[in-house]
VOKOL-358094 format. One record per residue: chain; x, y, z of N, C-alpha, C in turn. Coordinates in steps of 0.05 Angstrom, whole numbers, plus 5000, padded with zeros to 4 digits. Layout:
BEGIN
PT  cadena  n_px  n_py  n_pz  ca_px  ca_py  ca_pz  c_px  c_py  c_pz
PT       A     X     Y     Z      X      Y      Z     X     Y     Z
...
***
This chain:
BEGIN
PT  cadena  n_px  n_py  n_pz  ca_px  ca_py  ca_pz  c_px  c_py  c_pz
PT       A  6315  7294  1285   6292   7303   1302  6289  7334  1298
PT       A  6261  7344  1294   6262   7367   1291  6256  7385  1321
PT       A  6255  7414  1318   6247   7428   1335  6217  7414  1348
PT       A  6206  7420  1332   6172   7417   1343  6168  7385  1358
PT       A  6181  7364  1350   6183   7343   1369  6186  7348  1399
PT       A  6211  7366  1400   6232   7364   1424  6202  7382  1437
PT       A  6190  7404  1429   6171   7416   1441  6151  7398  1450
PT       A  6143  7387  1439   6119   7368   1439  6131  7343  1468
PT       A  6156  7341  1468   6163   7327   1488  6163  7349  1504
PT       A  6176  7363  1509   6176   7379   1533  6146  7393  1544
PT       A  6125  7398  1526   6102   7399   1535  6083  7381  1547
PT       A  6091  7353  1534   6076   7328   1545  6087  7325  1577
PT       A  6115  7336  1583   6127   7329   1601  6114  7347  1628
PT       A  6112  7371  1619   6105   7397   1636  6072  7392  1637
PT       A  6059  7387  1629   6031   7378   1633  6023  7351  1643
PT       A  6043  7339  1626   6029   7307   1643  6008  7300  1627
PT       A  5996  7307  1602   5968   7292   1590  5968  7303  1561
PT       A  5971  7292  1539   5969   7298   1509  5943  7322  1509
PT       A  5933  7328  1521   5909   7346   1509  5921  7371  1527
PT       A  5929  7361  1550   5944   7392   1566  5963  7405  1551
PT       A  5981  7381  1526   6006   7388   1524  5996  7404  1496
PT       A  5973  7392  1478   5963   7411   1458  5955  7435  1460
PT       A  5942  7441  1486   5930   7463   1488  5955  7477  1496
PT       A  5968  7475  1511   5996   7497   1517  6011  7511  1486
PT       A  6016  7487  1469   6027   7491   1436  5995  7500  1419
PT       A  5978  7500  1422   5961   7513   1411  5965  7496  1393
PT       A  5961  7461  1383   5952   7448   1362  5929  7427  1362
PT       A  5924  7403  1350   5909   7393   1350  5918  7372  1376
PT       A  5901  7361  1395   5909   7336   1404  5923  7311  1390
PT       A  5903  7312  1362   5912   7275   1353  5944  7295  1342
PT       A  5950  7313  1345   5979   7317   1319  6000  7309  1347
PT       A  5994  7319  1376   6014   7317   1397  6017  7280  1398
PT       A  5992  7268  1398   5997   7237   1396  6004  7229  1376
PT       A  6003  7237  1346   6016   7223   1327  6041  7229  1328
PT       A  6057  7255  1335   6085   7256   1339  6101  7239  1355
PT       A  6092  7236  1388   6093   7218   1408  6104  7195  1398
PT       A  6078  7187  1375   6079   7161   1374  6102  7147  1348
PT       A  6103  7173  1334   6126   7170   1315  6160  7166  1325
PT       A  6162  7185  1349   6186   7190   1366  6196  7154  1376
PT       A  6169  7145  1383   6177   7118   1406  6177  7087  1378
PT       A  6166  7101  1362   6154   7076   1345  6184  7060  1344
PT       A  6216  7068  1336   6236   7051   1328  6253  7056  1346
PT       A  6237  7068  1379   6259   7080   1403  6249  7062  1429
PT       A  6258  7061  1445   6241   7066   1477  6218  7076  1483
PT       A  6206  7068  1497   6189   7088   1508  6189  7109  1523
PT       A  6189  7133  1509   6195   7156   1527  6176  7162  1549
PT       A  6155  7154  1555   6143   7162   1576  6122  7140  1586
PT       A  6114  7139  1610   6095   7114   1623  6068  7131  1625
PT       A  6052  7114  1612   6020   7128   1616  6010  7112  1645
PT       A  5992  7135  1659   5986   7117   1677  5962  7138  1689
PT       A  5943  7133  1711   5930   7141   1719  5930  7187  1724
PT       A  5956  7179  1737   5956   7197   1750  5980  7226  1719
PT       A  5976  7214  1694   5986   7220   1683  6011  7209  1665
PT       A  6031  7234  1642   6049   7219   1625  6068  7221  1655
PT       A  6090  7197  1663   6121   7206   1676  6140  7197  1657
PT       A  6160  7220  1653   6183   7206   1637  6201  7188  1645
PT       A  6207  7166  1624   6218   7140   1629  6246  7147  1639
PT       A  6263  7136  1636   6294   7145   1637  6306  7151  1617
PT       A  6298  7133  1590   6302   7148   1571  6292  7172  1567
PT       A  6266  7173  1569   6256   7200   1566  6263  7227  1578
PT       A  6273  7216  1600   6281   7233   1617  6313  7253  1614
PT       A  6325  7227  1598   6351   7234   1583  6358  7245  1560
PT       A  6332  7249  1545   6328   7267   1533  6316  7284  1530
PT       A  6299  7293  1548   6285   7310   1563  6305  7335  1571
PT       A  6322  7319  1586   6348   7338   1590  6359  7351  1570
PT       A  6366  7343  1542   6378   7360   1523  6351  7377  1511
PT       A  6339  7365  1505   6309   7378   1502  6306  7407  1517
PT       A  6312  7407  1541   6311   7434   1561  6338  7451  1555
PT       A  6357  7441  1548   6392   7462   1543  6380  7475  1513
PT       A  6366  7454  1490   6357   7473   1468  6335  7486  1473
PT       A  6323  7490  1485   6290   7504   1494  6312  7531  1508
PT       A  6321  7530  1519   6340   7552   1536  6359  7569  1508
PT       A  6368  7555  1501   6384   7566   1474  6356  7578  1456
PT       A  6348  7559  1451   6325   7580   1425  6309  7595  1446
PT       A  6306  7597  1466   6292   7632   1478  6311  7645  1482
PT       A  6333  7642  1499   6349   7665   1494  6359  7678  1461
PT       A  6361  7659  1445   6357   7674   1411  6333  7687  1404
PT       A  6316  7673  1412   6289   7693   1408  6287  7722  1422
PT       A  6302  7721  1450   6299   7750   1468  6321  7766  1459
PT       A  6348  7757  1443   6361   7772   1431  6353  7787  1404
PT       A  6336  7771  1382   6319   7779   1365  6299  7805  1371
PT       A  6285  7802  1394   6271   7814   1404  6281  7841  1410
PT       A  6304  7840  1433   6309   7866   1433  6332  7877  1412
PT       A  6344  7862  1387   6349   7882   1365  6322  7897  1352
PT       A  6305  7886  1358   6289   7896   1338  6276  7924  1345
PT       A  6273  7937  1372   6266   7956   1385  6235  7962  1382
PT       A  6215  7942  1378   6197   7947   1376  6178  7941  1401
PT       A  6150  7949  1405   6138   7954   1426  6109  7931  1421
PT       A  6118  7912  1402   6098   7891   1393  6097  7868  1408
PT       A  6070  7865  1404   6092   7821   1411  6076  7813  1442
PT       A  6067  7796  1453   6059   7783   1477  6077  7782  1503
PT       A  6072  7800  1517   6083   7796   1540  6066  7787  1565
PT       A  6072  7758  1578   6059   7742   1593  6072  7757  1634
PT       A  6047  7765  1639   6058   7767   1676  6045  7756  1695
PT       A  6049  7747  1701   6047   7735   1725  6044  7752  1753
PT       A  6015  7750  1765   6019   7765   1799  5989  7747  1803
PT       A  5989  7758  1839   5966   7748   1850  5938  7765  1842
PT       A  5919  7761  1862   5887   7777   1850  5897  7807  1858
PT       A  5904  7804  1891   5902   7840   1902  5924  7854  1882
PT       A  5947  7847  1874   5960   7859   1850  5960  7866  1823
PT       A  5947  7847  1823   5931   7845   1786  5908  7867  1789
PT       A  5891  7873  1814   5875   7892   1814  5888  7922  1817
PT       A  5909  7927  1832   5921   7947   1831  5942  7953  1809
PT       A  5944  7933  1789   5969   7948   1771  5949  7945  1738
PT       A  5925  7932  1740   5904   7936   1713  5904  7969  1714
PT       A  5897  7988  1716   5897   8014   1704  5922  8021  1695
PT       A  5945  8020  1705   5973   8021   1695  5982  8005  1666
PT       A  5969  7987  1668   5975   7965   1649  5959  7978  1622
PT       A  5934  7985  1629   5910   7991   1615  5921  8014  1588
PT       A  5941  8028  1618   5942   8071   1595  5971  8052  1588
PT       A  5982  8024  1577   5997   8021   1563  5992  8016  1527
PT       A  5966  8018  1536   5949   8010   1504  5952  8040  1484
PT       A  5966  8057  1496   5970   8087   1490  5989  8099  1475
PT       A  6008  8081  1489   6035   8081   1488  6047  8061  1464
PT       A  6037  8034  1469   6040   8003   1448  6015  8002  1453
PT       A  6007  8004  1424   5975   8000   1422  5983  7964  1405
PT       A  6009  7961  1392   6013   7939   1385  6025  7913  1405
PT       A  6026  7916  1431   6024   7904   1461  6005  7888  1462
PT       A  6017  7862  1475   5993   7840   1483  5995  7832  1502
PT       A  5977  7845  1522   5987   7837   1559  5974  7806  1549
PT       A  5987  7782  1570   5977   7756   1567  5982  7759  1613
PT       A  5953  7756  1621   5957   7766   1654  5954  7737  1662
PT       A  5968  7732  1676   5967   7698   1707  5960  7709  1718
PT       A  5928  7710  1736   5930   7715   1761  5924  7681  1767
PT       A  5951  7680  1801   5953   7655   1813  5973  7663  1827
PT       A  5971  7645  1854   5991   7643   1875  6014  7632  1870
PT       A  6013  7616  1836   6037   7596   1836  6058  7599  1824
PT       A  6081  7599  1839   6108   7603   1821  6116  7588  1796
PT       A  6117  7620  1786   6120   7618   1753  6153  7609  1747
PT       A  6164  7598  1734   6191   7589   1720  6199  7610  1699
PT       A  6210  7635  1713   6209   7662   1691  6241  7646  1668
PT       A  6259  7635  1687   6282   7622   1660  6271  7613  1644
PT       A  6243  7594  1644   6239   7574   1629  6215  7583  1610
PT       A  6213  7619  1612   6196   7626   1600  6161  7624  1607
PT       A  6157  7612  1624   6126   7610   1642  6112  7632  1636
PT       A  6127  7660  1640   6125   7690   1643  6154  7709  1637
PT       A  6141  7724  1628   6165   7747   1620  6171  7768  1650
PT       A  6145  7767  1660   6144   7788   1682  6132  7769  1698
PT       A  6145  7778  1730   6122   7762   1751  6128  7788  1772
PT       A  6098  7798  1790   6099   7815   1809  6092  7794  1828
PT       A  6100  7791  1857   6097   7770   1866  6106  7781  1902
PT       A  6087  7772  1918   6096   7780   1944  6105  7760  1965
PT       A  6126  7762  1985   6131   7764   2004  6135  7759  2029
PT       A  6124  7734  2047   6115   7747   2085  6141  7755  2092
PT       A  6134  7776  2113   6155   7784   2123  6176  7757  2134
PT       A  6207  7772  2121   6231   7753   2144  6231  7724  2124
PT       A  6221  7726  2097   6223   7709   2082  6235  7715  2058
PT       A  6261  7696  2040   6274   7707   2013  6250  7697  2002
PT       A  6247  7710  1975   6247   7697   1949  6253  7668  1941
PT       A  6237  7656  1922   6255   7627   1911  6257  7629  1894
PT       A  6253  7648  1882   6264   7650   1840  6290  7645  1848
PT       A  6308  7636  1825   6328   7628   1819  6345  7634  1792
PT       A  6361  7639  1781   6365   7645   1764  6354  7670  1748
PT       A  6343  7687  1760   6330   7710   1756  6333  7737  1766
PT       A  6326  7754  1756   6333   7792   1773  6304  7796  1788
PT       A  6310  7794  1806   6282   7804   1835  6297  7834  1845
PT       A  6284  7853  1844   6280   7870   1854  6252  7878  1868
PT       A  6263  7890  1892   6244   7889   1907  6226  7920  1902
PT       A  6199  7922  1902   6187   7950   1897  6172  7966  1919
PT       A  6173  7956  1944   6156   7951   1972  6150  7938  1991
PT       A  6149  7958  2012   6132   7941   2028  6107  7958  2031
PT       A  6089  7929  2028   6062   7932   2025  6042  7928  2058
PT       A  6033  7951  2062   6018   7946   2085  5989  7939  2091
PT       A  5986  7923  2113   5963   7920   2123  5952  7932  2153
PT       A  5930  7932  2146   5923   7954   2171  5888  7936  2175
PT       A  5876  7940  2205   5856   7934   2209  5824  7947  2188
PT       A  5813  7944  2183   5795   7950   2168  5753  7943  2166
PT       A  5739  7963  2175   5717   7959   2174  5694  7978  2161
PT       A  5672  7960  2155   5645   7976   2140  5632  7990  2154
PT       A  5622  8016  2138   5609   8030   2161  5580  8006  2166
PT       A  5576  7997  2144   5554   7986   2166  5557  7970  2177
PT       A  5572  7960  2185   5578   7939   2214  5578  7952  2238
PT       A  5589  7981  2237   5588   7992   2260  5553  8008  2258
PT       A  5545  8011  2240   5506   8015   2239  5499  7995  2264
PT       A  5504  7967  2251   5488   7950   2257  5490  7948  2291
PT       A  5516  7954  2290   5521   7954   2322  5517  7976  2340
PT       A  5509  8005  2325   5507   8021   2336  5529  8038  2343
PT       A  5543  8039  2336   5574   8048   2341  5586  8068  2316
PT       A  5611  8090  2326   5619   8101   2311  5638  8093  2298
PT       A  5648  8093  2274   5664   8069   2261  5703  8099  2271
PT       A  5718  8085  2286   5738   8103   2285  5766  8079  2301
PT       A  5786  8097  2302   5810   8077   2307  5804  8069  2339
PT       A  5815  8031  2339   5812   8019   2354  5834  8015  2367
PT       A  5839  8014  2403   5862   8007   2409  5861  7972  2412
PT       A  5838  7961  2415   5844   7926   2421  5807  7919  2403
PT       A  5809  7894  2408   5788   7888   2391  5765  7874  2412
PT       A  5761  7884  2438   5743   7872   2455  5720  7866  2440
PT       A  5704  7845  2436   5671   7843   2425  5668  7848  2392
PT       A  5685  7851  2385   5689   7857   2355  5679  7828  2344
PT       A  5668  7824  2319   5669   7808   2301  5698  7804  2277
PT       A  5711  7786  2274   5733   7794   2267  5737  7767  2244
PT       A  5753  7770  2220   5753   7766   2190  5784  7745  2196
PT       A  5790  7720  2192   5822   7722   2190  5832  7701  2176
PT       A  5862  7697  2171   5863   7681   2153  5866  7653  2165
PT       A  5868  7629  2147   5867   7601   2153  5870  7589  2114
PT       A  5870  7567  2128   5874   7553   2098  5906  7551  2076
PT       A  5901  7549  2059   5932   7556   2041  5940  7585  2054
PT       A  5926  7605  2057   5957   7630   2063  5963  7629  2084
PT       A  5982  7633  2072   6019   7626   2082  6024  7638  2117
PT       A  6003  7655  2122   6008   7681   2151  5983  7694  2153
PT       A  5995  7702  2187   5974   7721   2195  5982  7750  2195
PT       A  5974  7763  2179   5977   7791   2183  5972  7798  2210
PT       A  5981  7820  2227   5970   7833   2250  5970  7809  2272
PT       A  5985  7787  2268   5983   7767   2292  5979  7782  2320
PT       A  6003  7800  2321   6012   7804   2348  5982  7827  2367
PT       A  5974  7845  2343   5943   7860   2346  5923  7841  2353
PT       A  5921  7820  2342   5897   7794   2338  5900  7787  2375
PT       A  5924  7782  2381   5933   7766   2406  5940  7783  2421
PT       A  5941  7803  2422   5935   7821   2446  5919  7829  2470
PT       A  5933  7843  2488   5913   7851   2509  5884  7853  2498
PT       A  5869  7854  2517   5840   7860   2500  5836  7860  2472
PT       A  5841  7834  2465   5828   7822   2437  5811  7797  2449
PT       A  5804  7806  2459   5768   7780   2468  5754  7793  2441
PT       A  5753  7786  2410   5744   7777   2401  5731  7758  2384
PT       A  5713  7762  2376   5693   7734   2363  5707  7724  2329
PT       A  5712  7703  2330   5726   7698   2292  5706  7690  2282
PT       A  5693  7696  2265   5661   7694   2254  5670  7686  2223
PT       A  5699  7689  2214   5705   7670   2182  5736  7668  2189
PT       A  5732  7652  2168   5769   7642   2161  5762  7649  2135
PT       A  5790  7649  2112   5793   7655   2090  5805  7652  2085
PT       A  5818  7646  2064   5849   7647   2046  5853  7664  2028
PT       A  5842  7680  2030   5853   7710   2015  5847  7728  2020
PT       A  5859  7752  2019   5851   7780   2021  5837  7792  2013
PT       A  5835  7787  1980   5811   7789   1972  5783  7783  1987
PT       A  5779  7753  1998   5759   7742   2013  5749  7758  2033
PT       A  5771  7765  2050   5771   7784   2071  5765  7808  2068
PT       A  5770  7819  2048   5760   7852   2045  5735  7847  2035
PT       A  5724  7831  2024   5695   7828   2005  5677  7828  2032
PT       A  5680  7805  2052   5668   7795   2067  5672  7819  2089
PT       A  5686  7841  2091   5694   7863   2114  5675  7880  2098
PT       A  5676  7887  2070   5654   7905   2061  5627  7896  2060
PT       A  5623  7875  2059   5587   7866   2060  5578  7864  2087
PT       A  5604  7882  2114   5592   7885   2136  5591  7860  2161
PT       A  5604  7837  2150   5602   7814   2164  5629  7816  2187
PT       A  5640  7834  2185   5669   7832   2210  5684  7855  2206
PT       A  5710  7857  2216   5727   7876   2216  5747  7859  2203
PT       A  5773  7859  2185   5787   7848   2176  5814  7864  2172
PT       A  5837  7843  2175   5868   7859   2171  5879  7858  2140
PT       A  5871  7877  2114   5879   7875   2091  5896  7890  2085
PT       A  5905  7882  2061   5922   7904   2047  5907  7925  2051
PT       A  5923  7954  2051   5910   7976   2057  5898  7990  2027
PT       A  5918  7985  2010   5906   7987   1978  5875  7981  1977
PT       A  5874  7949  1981   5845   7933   1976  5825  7948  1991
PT       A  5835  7954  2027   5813   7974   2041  5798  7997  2036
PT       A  5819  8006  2013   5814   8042   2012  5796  8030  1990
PT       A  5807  8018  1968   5797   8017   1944  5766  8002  1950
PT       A  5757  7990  1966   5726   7986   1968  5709  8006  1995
PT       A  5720  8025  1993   5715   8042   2021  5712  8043  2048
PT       A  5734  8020  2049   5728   8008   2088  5737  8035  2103
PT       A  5738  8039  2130   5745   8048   2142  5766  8033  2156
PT       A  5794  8059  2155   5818   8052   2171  5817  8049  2202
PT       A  5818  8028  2215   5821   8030   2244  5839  8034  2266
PT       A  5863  8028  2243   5890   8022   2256  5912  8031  2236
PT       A  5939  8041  2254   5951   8041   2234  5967  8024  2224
PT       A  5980  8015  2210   6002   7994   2186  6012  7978  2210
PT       A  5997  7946  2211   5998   7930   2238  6022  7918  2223
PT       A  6029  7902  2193   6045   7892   2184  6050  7900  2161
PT       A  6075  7885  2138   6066   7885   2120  6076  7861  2106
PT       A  6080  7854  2076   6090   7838   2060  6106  7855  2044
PT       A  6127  7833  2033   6154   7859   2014  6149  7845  1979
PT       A  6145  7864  1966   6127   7861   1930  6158  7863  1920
PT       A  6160  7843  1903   6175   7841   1886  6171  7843  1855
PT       A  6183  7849  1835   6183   7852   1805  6203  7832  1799
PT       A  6204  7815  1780   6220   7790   1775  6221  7782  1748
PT       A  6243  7784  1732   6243   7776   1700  6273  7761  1703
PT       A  6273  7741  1678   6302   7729   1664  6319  7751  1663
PT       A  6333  7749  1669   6360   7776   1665  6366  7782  1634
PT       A  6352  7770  1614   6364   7787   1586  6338  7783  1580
PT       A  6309  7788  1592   6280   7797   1573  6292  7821  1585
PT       A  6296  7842  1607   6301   7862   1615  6312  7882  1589
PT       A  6325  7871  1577   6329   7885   1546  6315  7884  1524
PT       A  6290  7869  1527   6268   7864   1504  6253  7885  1509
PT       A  6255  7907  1488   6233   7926   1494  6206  7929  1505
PT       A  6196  7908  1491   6159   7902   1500  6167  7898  1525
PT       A  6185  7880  1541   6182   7882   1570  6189  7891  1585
PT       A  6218  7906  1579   6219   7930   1593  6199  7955  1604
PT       A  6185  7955  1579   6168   7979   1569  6138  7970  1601
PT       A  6140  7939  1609   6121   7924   1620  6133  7930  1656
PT       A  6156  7916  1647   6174   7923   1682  6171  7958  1685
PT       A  6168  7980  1667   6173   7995   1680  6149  8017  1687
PT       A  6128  8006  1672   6099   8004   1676  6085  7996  1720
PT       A  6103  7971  1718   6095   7966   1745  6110  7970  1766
PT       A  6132  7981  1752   6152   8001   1778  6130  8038  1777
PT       A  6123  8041  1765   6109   8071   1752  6086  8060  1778
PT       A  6074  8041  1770   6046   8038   1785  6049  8037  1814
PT       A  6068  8032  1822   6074   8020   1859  6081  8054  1861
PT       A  6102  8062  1844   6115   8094   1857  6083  8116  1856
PT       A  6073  8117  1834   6048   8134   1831  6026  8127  1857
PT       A  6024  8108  1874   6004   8092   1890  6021  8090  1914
PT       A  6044  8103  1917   6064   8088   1949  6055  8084  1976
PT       A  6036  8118  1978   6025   8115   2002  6000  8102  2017
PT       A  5979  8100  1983   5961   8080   1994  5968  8054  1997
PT       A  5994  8045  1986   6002   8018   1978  6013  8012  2014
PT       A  6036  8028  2019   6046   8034   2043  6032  8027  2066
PT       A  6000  8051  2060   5990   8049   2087  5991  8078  2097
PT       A  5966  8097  2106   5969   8117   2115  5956  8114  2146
PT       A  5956  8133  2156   5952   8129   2183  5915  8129  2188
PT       A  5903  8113  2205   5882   8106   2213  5856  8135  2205
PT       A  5828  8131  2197   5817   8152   2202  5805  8158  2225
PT       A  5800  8189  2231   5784   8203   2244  5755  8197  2249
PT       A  5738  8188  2272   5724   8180   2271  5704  8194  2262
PT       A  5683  8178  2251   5661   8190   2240  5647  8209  2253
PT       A  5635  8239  2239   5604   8242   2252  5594  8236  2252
PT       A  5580  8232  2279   5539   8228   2287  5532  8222  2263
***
């Protein structure tokens, strides 16, 4: 059995559908099914086709297993290759969400300066990446407070905590007639918050406070959503304070919560140049940015 089989199994396996599993190997569909079909032709059947996708049989599954100990062996030879070679070439895949991927693209950007022979390959997604299993070389990844990590097998260091603070458009306070400046409670306010997949409420304990007789006029599941929808004037919202400044909201409050940002790689890419050169790019970007990242204290209210 060669290499490219055992891949071809382990991609059919991780996708679940011969055309998912080509497009991940970058080959033709019919070549993933003619292999498939070569593997089972004088064997078992390694896998059950069925509606909802391929599931591996038991056989398949039992060799699936050695399939994953050599996939582990030939990347760690490849990341040893890598960092003898001391070069600044080559694809490095990271992994973060939207509000991170928006704050660490200029950092990433003045790396084209440095390794002009660099190939950022960017995930933006909520979903945990398998940095052992190679998914990603780098993942920036956050946090709720009073929560570990679930990488496993991996170096997480932590780079922050990231704050959120209340946040509104001047023209919301136009519309209402009002001076846009820091709030002690949210009486009559129109207000932005989350619901859906994320995970928490920023600012719970501000939201549910004395005099918060406010109106919830959206739900959202992201921060992004929430600062877009706080700048087009539709509410007040609790964002990252990064995302606030960076579309010009006004600060109302100061740093109600935050989330803690982690940096996360296989413990021996950390010696592969290209990614080191990547990890230390997005440790550069959080330290150069700390205080907007942090959270500074509320603004001064507007003039007339």
């Amino acid at each position: 059995m060669e290499w490219q089989d055992l891949r071809i199994l382990l991609a059919v396996a991780r996708a679940g559908s011969v055309v998912a599993a080509a497009r991940e190997l970058g080959v033709a569909h019919t070549t993933v099914s003619r292999r498939l079909a070569a593997l089972e032709e004088d064997g078992p059947a390694l896998f059950v086709r069925g509606a909802a996708g391929f599931a591996p049989t038991p056989e398949g599954e039992a060799l699936l297993e050695r399939a994953r100990a050599v996939e582990d062996a030939m990347l760690a030879l490849d990341r040893r290759i890598a960092s003898l070679s001391g070069r600044l070439d080559g694809t490095v895949r990271v992994a973060t969400n939207l509000p991170w991927g928006e704050l660490l693209m200029p950092r990433l950007g003045r790396l084209r300066e440095r390794a002009p022979g660099l190939i950022l390959h960017v995930q933006i997604s909520n979903a945990v990446v398998d940095l052992a299993r190679h998914e990603a070389d780098v993942a920036v990844r956050v946090v709720p407070p009073g929560r570990t990590p679930a990488w496993s097998s991996v170096v997480a260091r932590k780079l922050v905590s990231s704050g959120f603070a209340l946040f509104g458009a001047q023209r919301y306070f136009e519309r209402r007639g009002e001076r846009p400046g820091p709030l002690a409670d949210l009486d009559g306010h129109d207000l932005i918050v989350y619901g859906g997949n994320f995970p928490w409420q920023p600012g719970a304990a501000f939201l549910d406070g004395p005099g918060a007789r406010a109106r919830r006029v959206m739900t959202t599941n992201h921060p992004h959503g929430a600062a877009e929808a706080a700048a087009a004037g539709f509410g007040l919202a609790i964002v990252p304070c990064f995302l606030g400044e960076a579309r010009g909201l006004v600060q109302l409050t100061p740093p109600l919560d935050h989330d803690d940002v982690y940096v996360a790689f296989a413990a021996d890419m950390q010696h592969v140049p290209r990614v080191r050169v990547v990890i230390d790019a997005v440790v550069e970007a959080v330290r150069d940015d700390l205080e907007r990242v942090q959270g500074r204290p509320p603004c001064p209210p507007c003039p007339q």
